[in-house]
Every structure is written in structure tokens, then in C-alpha cells.
N, C-alpha and C positions, 0 to 999 in steps of 0.2 A: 731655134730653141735647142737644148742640150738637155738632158736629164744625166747626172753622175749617182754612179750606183756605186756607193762607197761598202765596201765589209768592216766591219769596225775590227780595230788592234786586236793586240794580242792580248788575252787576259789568264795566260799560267791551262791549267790543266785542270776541264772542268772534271777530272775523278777525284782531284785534291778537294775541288770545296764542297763544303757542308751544306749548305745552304742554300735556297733556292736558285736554282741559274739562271733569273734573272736579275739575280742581286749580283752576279756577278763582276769584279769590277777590272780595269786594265791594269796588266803587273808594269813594271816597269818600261821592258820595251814597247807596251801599249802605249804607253803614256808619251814616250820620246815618240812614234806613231802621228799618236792625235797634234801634237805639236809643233809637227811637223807637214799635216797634210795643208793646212793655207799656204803656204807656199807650194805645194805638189798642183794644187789645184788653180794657184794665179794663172800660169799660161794654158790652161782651157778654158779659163772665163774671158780671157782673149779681148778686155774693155767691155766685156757685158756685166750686165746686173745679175745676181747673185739674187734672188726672187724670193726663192725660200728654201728652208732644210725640215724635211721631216725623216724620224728615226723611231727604231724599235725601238720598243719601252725597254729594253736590257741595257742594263746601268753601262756596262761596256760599247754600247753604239751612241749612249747620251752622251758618254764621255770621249770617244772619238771625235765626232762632232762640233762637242766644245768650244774649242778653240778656234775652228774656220768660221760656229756663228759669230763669235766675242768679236773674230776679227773685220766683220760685217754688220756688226749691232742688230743679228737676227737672233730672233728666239727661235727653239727648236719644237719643231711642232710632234709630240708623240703619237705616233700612228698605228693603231692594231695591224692594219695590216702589211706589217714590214716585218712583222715577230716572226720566229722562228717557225718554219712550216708551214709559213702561210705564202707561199710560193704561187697561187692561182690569184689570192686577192692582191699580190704586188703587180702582178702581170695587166690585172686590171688598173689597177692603180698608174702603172705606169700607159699603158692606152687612154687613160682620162686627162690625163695632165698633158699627153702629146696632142690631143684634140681639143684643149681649151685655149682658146685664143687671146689670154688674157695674160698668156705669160709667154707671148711669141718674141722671140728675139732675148731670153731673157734663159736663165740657168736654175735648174732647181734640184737641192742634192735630196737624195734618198738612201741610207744609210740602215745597212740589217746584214743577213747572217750567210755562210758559205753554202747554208742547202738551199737559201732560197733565190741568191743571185745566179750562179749558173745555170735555174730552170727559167727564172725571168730572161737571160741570154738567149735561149735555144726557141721560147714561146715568141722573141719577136724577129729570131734570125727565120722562124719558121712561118713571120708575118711577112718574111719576106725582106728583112734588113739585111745588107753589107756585113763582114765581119770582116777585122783587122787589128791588128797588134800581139798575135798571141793569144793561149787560152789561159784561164787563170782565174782563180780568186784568192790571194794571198793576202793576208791581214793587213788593211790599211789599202789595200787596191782600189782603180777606181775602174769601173766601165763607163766608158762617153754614148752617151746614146744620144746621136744626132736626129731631128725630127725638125720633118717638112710636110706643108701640106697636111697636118694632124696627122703623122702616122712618123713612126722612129722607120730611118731609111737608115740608120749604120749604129754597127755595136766597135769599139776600139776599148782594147784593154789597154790599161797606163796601169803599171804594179812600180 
């Protein structure tokens, strides 16, 4: 099983908007981004099934998203805890989903924010995971978290 920890696009400069930031939405290069990651992501799903995608509720990660479920006839599943800050209940979140045997052999994307993917990196390199590829979270990046045996045994950045 694989867990991909996507950061969603680029959405412009949140001191420009008005508005709540989670309404926030992807400006343009976000958009080329999102429309571009099902292909970034065919050669890690490597002929496995694509299981499921869940994302913060910020309009900006729905719409990242978007287009890799459309290209898989998945709906996206909104998840509290992938929202901004919530950097302990992904870590868990991600521990839950490496120990259910119900999506072994199978790939499930998780898609949220730059504070919260480099702590979810460091809580399972500190469980003990492999790291490789570089460090990074660049809009639109993906982390592979490889997991055997219920537990992520390797983190690889693909930006």
C-alpha cells in the first residue's frame, strides 16, 4: 500500500483575499497544478487501484484533487482532519489507514496544507520510516509513503 500526501496548488497570496481562507480558491497556475497531477501520479500507482482520496475542506485542496478523482470516477472524501493545523490528527490518520488491511495493496491520496505535511513527514520518519527524494513541500508535490506490515516503512518526495 502507498499513502500520497499531496499539498494542493497554488492559490495567489493569501494577504490579497478577503475572505475566509478556506474559501480560498487555486489562481491560475494552481489550476494548470491540479490538471496536471493524474498524470504526475500514473507512474506511482504503478497498475494498483487508486482506493480512495480524501482532502481538506479548503476549496483549494477540493480543487487540486479534482481532476485525479474525475480521472478515476472517485469522489472526494472531506476530511477534518487534513485542515490546516491539524498536523497530529493527520499523523494519526495516516497510522490508521497504514494498519487497515482493507486497502493493502491499493493507494490512497491525502491532500492538505504545507504546515501540516512536513510534520506528518518527520512523526513517521521518527516511527521509524526510510526517507528519500529530497525535502520539500512545493504546491502540487507529492510525498509516497510506502507501508508494509501496517506501519509506513519509507517517505520519497516526487515535487
Amino acid at each position: 500500500m502507498s499513502i500520497l500526501l499531496v499539498r494542493h496548488g497554488s492559490a495567489g497570496d493569501p494577504y490579497r483575499w478577503s475572505g475566509d481562507d478556506a474559501d480560498r480558491p487555486l489562481d491560475a497556475g494552481g489550476r494548470d497544478q491540479a490538471d496536471r497531477l493524474p498524470d504526475a501520479v500514473g507512474p506511482v500507482l504503478s497498475g494498483r487501484t487508486l482506493a480512495a482520496i480524501h482532502s481538506s475542506r479548503a476549496v483549494r485542496c477540493l480543487q487540486t484533487v479534482g481532476p485525479l478523482a474525475a480521472r478515476h470516477d472517485l469522489a472526494v472524501d472531506d476530511d477534518p482532519a487534513l485542515f490546516e493545523g491539524g498536523s497530529s490528527t493527520t499523523t494519526e490518520l495516516v497510522r490508521r489507514l497504514a494498519a487497515d488491511p482493507s486497502v493493502d495493496g491499493r493507494v490512497v491520496v491525502l491532500c492538505s496544507h504545507s504546515d501540516v505535511i512536513p510534520d506528518v513527514v518527520r512523526d513517521v520518519v521518527a516511527d521509524g520510516a526510510g526517507l528519500s527524494g529530497g525535502r520539500g513541500c512545493a504546491y502540487a508535490s507529492v510525498w509516497e509513503l510506502t507501508v508494509a506490515d501496517g506501519a509506513v516503512t519509507h517517505a520519497h518526495y516526487h515535487q
